[in-house]
Every structure is written in C-alpha cells, then in structure tokens.
C-alpha positions as CSV (number, residue, x, y, z in Angstrom):
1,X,-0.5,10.2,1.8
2,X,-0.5,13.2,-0.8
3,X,1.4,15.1,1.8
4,X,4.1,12.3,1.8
5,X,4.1,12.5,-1.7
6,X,4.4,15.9,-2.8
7,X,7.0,16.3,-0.4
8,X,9.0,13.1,-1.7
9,X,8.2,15.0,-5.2
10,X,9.8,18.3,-3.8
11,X,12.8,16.6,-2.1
12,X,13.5,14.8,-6.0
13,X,13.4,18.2,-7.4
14,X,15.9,19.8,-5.2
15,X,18.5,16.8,-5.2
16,X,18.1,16.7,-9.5
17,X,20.3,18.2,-12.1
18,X,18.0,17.6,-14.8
19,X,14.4,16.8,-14.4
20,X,13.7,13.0,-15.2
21,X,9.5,13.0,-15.0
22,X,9.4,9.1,-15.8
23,X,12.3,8.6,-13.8
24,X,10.5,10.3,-10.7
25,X,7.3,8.3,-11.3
26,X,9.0,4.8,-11.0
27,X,11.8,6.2,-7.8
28,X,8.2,7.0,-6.3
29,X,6.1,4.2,-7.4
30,X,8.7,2.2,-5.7
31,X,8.7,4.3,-2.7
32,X,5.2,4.1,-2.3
33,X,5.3,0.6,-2.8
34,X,7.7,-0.5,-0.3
35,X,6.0,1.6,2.6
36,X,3.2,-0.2,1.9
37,X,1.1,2.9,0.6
38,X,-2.1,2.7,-1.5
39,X,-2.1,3.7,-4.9
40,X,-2.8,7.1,-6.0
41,X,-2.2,9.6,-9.3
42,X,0.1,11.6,-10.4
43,X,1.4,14.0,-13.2
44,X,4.8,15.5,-13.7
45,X,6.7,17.4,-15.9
46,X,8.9,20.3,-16.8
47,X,8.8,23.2,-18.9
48,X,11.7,25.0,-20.6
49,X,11.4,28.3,-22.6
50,X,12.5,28.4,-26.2
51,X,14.1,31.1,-28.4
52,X,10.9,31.7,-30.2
53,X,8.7,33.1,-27.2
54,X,7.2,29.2,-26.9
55,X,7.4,26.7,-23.7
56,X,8.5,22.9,-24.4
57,X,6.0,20.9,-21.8
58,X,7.1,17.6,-21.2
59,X,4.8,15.9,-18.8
60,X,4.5,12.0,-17.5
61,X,1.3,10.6,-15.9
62,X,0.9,7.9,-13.5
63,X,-2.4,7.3,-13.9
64,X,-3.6,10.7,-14.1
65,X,-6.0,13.2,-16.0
66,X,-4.7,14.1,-19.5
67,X,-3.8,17.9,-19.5
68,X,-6.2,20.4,-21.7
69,X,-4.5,23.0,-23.6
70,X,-6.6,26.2,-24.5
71,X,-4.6,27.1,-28.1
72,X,-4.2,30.7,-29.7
73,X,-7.6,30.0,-31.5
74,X,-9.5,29.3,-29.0
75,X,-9.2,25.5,-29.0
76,X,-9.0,23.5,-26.4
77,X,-6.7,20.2,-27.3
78,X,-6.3,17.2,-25.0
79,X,-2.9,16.4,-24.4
80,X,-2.8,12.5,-24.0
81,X,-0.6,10.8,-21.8
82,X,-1.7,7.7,-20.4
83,X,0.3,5.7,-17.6
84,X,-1.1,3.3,-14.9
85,X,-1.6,4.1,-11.7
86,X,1.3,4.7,-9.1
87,X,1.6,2.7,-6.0
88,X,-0.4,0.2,-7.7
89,X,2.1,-2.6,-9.5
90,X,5.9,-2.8,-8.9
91,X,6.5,-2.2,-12.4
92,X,4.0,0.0,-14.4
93,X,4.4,1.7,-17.1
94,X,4.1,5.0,-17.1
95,X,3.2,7.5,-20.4
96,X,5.3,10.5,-21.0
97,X,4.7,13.3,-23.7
98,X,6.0,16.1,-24.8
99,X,3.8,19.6,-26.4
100,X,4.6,23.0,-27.7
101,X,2.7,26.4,-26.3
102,X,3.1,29.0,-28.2
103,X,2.7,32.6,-27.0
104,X,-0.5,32.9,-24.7
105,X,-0.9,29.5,-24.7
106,X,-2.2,27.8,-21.4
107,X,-2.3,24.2,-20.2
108,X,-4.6,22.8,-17.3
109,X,-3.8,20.3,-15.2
110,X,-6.9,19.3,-13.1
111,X,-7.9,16.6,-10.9
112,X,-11.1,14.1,-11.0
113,X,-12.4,16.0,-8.1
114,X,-13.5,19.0,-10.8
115,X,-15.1,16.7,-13.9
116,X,-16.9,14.3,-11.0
117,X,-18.3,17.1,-8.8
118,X,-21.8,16.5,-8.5
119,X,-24.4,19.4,-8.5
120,X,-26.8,21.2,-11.3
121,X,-30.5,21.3,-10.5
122,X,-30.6,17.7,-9.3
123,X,-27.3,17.7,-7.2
124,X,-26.9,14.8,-8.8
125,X,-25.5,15.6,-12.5
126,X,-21.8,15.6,-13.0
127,X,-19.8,18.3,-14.3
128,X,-18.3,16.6,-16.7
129,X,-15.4,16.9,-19.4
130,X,-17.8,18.7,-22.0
131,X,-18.4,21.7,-19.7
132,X,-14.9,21.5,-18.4
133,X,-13.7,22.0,-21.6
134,X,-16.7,24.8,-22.5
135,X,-15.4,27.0,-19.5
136,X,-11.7,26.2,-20.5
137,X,-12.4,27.3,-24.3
138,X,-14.3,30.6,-22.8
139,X,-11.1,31.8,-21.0
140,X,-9.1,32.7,-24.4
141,X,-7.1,36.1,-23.5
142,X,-7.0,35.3,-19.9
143,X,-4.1,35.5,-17.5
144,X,-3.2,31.9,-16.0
145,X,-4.5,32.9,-12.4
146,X,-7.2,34.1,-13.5
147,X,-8.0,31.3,-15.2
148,X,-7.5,29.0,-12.7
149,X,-9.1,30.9,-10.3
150,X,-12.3,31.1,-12.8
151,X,-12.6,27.5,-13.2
152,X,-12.5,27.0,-9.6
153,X,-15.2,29.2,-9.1
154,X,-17.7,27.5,-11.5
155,X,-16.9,24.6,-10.2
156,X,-17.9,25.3,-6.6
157,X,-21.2,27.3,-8.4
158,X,-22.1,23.7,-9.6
159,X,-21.5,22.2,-6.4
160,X,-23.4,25.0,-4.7
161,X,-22.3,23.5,-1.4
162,X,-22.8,19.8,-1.5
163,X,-19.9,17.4,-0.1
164,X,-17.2,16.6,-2.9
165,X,-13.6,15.4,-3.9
166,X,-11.0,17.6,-4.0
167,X,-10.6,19.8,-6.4
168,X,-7.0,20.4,-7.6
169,X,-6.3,23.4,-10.8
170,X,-3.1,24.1,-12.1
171,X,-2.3,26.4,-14.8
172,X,0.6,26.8,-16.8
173,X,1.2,29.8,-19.7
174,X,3.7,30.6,-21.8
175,X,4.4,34.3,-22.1
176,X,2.2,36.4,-24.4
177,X,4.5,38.0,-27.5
178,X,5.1,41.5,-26.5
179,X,2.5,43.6,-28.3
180,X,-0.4,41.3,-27.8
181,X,-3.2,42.5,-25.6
182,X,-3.2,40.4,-23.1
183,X,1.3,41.5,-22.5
184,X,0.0,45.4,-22.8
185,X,-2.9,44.6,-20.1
186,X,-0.5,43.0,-17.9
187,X,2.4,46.2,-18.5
188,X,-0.4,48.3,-18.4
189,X,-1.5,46.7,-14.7
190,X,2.4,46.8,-13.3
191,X,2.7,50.9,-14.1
C-alpha cells in the first residue's frame, strides 16, 4: 500500500500547477477509500524560497508525526499539525500549517518507526521523543544528509539488531547565508 501511495502522491505532483497539500490529502483519502485500502499516514507539503535567504514550509498531515525543526540557536521546535488519519473516514479533516526556516535551518520529518524502536539495555525501552529530540538538537551546524544519515544511525545503535518498524527520515534545510561556516565548509568541500 505505501507503494500505491507514494506513487498516487508522485503522479499528483506531476499533473499539478501549484501544489494543494490538503487538497492531495482528501483526492487520496478518497482514493484510498474507494479501493477499499486500510488507513495509513501521511505528511505533505511544499517549500518555496524567499528573497531573504529563508524557505516558506507549508506542510499538511493526515494523521502523521508533527515535524521537528532544529533552529539557528540550537532549538529544536515542534511544528504542530494535527489531521486524522487517511484512509480512515470519508471525510476527515486534515491539519495544514505553514513555518519559516531561516538560513541553516533544518526540519525533520520522521516516522513512528524511529520514536517506537525498541532497544537500550533491556531491548525493551523505547527511543522515545526526548532523545529524538536530544540527537536532533546535537546536530546544530550539520549538513541535511548528514543529519539524516546520523539520526538513522543512532537509531539502529539502539535497536542493535532487534526486529522493528520502519524507519523513515527526511530532512529539509534552507540554505546557509553565504559566509556562515557551514556554506564555507560546503564551498570549501566542492573546490
């Protein structure tokens, strides 16, 4: 079924002038519905550069993890969007927000499959939203691959080869402003 539905998700993407997220999630929620599909989650979105070196994120969850955002200082913000589940109800309702990163800002996009792995000492603990949020906030200066390739790895470290969900990362970064270290790493790395 995720197969089915990323591809229905591509196909919507090619056929669009402008991205609709909430607009997507109902077209599919229907889709889903009428083929007689279980429920699943989902997040969508877009992301359009600005004048000022930012990203506008606009994102719409059916039922899906809020997004974390590591900020400038270090922070890690949740990014709330709450919607029900799609596939579930011919006519949910869906949340949709919209957030700024600035420069060097990063957004995650993870699935349950990373806060619910179970490992530890006891193979039993979870890894939970606290020490997602820990590894997220340690990342500050990091490249979005690198990030997302760093969580991945301490996730499958607390796992430490016991049977789990899958575990889905997605990163997204604005640009760094030109002069910053992480942009003269990266111009550095290309020469």
């Amino acid at each position: 079924m995720a197969g089915q539905v990323r591809q229905s998700m591509r196909t919507l993407a090619m056929v669009e002038r402008e991205p609709e997220p909430l607009g997507d999630l109902r077209l599919l929620n229907d889709l889903m519905i009428s083929a007689g599909h279980r429920f699943t989650t989902l997040v969508t979105g877009s992301a359009r550069p600005c004048d000022d070196g930012s990203v506008q994120v606009e994102i719409a969850s059916g039922g899906h993890l809020s997004p974390l955002v590591l900020r400038g200082d270090g922070k890690v913000a949740e990014i709330v969007c709450e919607g029900m589940l799609l596939g579930a109800v011919p006519d949910p309702s869906f949340g949709r927000t919209e957030c700024r990163l600035d420069p060097g800002e990063l957004m995650l996009l993870y699935s349950d499959g990373v806060t619910e792995a179970r490992g530890g000492a006891s193979g039993r603990e979870i890894y939970g939203d606290e020490r997602l949020v820990d590894a997220l906030a340690s990342c500050g200066g990091m490249q979005a691959p690198s990030v997302a390739e760093r969580l991945e790895l301490l996730t499958t470290e607390w796992l430490a080869g016991r049977p789990h969900d899958d575990i889905s990362i997605l990163t997204l970064q604005a640009p760094p402003r030109r002069g910053s270290v992480s942009a003269d790493a990266r111009d550095s790395e290309g020469s």
